[in-house]
N, CA, C and O atoms as a Tinker XYZ file with bonds, in Angstrom:
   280  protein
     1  N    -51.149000  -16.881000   30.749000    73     2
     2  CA   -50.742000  -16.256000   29.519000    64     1     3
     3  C    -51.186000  -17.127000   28.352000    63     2     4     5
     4  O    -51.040000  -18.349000   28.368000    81     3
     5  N    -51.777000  -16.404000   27.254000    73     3     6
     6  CA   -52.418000  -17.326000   25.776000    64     5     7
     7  C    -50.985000  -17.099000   25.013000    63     6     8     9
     8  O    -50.138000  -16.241000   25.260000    81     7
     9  N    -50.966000  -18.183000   23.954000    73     7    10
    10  CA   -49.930000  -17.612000   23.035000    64     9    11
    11  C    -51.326000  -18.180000   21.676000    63    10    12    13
    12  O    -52.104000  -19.127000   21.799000    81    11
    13  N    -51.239000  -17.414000   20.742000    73    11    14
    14  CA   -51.786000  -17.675000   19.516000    64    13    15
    15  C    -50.582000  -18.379000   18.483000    63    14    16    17
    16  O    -49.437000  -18.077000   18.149000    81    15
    17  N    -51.721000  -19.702000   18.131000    73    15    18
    18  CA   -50.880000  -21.076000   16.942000    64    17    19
    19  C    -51.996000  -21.106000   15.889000    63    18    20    21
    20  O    -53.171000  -20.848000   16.148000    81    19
    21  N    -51.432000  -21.512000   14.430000    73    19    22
    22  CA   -51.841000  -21.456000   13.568000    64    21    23
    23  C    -51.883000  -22.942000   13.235000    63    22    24    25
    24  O    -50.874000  -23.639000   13.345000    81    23
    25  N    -53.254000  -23.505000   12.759000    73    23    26
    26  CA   -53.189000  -25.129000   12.625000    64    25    27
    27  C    -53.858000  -25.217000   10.665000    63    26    28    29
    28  O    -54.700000  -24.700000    9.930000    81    27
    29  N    -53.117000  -25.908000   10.655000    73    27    30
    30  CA   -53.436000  -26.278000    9.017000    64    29    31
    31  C    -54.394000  -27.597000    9.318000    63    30    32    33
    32  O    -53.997000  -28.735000    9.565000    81    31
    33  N    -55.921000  -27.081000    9.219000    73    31    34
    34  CA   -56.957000  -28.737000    9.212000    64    33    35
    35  C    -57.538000  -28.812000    7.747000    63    34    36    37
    36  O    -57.482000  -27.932000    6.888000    81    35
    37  N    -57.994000  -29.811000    7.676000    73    35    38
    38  CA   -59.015000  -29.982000    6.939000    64    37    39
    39  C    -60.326000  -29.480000    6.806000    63    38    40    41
    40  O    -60.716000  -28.832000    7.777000    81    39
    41  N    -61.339000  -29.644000    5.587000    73    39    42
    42  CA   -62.223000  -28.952000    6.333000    64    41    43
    43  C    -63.412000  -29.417000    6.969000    63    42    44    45
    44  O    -64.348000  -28.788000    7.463000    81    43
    45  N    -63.146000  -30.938000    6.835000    73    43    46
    46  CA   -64.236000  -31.684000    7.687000    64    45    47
    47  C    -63.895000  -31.610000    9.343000    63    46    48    49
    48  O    -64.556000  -31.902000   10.340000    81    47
    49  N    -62.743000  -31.157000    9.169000    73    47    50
    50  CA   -62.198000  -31.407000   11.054000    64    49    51
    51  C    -62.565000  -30.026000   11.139000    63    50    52    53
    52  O    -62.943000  -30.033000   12.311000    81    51
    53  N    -62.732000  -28.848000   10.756000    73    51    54
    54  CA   -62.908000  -27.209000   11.039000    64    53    55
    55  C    -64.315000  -27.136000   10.898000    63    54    56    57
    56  O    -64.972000  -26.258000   11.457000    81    55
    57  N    -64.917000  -28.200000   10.027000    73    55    58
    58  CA   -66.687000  -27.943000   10.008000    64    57    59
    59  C    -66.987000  -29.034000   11.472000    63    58    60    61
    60  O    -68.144000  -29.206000   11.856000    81    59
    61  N    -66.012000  -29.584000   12.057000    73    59    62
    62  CA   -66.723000  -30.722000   13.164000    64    61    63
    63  C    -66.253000  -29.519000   14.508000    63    62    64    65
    64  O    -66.893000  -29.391000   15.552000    81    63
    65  N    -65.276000  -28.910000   14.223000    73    63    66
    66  CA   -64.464000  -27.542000   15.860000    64    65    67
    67  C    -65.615000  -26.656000   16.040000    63    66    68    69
    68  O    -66.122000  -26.197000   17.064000    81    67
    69  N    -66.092000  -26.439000   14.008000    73    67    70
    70  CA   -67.478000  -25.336000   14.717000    64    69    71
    71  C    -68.377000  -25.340000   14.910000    63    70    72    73
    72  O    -69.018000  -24.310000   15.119000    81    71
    73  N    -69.067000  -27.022000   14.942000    73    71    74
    74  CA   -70.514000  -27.721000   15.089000    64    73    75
    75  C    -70.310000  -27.524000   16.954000    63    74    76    77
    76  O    -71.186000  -27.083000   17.698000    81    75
    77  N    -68.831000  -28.018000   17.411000    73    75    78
    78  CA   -68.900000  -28.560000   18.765000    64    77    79
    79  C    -68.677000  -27.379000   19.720000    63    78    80    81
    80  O    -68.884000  -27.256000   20.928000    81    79
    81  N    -68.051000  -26.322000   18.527000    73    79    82
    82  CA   -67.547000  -24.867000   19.606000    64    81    83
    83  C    -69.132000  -24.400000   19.949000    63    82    84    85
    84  O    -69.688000  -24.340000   21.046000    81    83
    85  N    -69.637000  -24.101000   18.641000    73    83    86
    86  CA   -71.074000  -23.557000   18.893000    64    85    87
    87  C    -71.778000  -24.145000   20.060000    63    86    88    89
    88  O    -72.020000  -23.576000   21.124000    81    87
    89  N    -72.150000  -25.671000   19.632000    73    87    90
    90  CA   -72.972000  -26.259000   20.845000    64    89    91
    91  C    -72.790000  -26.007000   22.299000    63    90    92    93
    92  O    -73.726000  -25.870000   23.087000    81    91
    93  N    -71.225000  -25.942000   22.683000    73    91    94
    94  CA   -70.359000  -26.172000   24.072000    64    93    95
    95  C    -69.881000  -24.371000   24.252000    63    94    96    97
    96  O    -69.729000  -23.845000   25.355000    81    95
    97  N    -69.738000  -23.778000   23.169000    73    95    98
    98  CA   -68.743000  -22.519000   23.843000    64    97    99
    99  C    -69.818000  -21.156000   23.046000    63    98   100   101
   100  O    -69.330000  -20.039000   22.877000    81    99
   101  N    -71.228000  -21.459000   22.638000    73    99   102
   102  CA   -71.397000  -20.344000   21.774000    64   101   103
   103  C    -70.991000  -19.883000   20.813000    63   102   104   105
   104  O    -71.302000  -18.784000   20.355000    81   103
   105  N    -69.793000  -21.107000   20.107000    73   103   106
   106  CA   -68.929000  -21.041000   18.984000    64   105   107
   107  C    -67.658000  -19.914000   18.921000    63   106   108   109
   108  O    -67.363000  -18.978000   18.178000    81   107
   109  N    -67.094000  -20.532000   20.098000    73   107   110
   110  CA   -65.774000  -19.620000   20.394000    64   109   111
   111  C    -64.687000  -21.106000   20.318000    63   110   112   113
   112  O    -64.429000  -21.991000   21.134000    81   111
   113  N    -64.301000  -20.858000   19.080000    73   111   114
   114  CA   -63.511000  -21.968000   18.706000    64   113   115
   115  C    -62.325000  -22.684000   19.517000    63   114   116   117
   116  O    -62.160000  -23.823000   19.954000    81   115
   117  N    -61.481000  -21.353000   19.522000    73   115   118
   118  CA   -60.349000  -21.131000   20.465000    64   117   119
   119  C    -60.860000  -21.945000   22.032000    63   118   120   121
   120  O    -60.428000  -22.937000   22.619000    81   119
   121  N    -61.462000  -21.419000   22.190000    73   119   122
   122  CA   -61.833000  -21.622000   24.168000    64   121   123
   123  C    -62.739000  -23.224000   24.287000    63   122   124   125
   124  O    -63.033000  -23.696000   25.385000    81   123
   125  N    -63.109000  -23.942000   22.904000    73   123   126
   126  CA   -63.572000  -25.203000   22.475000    64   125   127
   127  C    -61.960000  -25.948000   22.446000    63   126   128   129
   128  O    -61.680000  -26.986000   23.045000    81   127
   129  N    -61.422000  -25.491000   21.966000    73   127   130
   130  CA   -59.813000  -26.129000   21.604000    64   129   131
   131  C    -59.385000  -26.218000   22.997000    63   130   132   133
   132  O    -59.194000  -27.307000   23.540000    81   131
   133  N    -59.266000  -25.355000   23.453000    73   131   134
   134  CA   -58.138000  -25.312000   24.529000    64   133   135
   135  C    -59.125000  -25.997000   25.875000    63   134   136   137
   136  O    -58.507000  -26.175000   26.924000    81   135
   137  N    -60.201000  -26.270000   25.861000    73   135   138
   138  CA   -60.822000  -26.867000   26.987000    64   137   139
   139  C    -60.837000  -28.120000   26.499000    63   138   140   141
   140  O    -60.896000  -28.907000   27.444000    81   139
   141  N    -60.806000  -28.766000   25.273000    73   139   142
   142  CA   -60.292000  -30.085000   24.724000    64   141   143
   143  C    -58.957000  -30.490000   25.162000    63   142   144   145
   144  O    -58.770000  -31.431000   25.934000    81   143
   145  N    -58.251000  -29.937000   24.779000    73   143   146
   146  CA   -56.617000  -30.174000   25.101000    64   145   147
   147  C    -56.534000  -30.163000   26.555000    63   146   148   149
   148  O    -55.861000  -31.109000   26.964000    81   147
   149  N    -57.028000  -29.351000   27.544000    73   147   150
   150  CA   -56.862000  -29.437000   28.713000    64   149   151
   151  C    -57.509000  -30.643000   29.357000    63   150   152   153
   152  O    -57.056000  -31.258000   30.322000    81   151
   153  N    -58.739000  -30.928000   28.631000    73   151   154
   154  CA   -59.231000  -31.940000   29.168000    64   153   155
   155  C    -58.613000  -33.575000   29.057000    63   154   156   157
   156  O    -58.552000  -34.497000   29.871000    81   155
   157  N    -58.186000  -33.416000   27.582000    73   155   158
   158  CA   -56.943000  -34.782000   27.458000    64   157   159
   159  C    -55.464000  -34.634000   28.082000    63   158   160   161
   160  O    -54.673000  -35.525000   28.393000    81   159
   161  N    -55.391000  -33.845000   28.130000    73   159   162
   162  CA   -53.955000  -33.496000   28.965000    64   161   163
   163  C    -54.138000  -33.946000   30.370000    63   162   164   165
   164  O    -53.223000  -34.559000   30.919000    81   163
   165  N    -55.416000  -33.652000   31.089000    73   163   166
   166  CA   -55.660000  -34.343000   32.074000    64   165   167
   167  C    -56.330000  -35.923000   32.406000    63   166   168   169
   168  O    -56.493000  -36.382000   33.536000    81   167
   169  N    -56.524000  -36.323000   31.651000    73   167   170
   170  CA   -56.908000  -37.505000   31.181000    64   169   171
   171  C    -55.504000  -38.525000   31.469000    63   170   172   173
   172  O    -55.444000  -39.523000   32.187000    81   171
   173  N    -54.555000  -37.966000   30.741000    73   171   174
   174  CA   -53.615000  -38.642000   30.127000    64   173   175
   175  C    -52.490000  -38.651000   30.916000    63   174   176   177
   176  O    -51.555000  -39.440000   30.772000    81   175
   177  N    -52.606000  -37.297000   32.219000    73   175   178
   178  CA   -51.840000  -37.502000   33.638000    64   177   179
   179  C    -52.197000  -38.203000   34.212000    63   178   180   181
   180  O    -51.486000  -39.207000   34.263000    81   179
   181  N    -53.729000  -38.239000   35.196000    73   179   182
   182  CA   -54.518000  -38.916000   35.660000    64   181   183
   183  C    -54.566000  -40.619000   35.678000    63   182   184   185
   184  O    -54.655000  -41.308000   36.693000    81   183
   185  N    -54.456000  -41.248000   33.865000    73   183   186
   186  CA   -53.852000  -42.123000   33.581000    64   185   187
   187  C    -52.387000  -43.113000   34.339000    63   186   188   189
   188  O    -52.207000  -44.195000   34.898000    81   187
   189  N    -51.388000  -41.597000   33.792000    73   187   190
   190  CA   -49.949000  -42.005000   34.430000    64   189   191
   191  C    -49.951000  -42.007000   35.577000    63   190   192   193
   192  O    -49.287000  -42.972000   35.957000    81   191
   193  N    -50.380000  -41.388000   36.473000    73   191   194
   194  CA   -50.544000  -41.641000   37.557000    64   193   195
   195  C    -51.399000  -42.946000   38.174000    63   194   196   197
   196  O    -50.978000  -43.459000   39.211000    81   195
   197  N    -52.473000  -43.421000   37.599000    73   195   198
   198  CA   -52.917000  -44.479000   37.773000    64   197   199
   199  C    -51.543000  -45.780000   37.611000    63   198   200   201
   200  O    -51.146000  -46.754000   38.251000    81   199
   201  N    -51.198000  -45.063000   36.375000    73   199   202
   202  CA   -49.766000  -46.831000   36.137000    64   201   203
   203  C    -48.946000  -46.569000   37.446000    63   202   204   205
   204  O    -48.836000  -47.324000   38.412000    81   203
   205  N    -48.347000  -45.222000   37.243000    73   203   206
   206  CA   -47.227000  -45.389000   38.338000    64   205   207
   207  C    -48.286000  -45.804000   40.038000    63   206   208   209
   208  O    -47.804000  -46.676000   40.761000    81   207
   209  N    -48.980000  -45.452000   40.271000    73   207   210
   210  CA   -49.366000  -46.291000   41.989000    64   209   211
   211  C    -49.454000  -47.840000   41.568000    63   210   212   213
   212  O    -48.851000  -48.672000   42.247000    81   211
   213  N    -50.082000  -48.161000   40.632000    73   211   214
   214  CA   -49.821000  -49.744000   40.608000    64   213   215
   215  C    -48.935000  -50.650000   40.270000    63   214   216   217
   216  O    -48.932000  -51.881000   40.296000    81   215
   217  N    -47.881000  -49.522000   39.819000    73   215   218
   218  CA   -46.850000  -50.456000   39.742000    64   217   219
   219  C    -45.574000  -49.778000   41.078000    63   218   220   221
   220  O    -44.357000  -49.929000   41.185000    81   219
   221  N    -46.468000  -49.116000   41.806000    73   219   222
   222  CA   -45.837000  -48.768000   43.126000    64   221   223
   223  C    -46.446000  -48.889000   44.945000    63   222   224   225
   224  O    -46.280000  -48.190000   45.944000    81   223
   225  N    -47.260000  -50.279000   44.620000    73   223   226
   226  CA   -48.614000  -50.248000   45.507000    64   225   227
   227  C    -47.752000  -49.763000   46.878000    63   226   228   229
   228  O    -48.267000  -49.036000   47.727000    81   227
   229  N    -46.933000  -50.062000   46.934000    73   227   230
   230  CA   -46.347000  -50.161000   48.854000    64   229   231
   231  C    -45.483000  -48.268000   49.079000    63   230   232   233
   232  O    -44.490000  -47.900000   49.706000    81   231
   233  N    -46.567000  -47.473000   48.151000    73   231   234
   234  CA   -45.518000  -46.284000   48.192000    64   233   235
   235  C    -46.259000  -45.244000   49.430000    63   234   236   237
   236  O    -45.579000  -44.476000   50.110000    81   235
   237  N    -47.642000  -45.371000   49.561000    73   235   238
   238  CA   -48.002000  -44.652000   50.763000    64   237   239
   239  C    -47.482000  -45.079000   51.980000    63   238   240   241
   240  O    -47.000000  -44.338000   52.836000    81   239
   241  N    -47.606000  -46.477000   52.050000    73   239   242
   242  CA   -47.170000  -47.329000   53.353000    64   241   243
   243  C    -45.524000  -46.747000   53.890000    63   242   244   245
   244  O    -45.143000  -46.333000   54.985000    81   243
   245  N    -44.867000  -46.922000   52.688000    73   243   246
   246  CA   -43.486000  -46.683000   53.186000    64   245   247
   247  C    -43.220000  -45.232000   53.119000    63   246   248   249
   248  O    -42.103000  -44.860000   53.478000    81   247
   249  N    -44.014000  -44.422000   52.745000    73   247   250
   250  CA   -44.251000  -42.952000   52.668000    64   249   251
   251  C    -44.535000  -42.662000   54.278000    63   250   252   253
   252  O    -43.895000  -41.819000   54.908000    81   251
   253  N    -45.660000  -43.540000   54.896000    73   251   254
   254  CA   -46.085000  -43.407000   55.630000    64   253   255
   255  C    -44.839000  -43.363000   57.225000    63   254   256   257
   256  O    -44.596000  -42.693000   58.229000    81   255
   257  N    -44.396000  -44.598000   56.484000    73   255   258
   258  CA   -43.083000  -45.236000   57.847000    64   257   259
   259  C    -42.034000  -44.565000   57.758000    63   258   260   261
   260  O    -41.108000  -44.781000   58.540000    81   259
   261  N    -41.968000  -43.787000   56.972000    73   259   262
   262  CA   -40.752000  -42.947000   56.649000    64   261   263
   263  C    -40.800000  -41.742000   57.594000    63   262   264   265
   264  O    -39.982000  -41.344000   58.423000    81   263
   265  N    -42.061000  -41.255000   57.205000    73   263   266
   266  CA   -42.073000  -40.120000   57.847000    64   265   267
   267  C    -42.485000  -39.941000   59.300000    63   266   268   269
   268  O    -42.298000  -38.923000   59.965000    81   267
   269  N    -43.300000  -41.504000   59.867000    73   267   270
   270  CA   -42.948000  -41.757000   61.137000    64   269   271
   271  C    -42.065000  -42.067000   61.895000    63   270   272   273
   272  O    -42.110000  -42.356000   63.091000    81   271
   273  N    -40.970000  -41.989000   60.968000    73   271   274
   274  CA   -39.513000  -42.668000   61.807000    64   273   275
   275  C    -38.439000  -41.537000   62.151000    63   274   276   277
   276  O    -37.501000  -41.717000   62.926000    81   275
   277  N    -38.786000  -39.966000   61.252000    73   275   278
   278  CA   -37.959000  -39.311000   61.564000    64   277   279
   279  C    -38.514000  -38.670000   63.013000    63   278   280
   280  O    -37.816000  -37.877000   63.645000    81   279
């Protein structure tokens, strides 16, 4: 499901959405935006997930023994 948002930019940031929509989307602004956001959104899980295993190195292992013990 889309929901439509209204963004108040500037117009150097709206002349840089439709240099990059054009190049990347045929200049479909919307579908430039939202493949940005998705792409840092995943970035930025990907990330957290990187902190949390290293600051959880022994979690497969005992994942592992856990579930060999039942």
């Amino acid at each position: 499901m889309k929901s439509r948002v209204t963004l108040s930019l500037d117009e150097t940031t709206v002349e840089f959405l439709n240099r990059e929509a054009k190049s990347q989307t045929g200049g479909n602004v919307s579908a430039y935006v939202d493949r940005l956001v998705r792409h840092t959104a995943l970035a930025e899980a990907a990330a957290a997930l990187g902190t949390w295993y290293a600051r959880n190195p022994d979690y497969a292992e005992l994942d592992e023994l856990e579930r060999n013990s039942e």
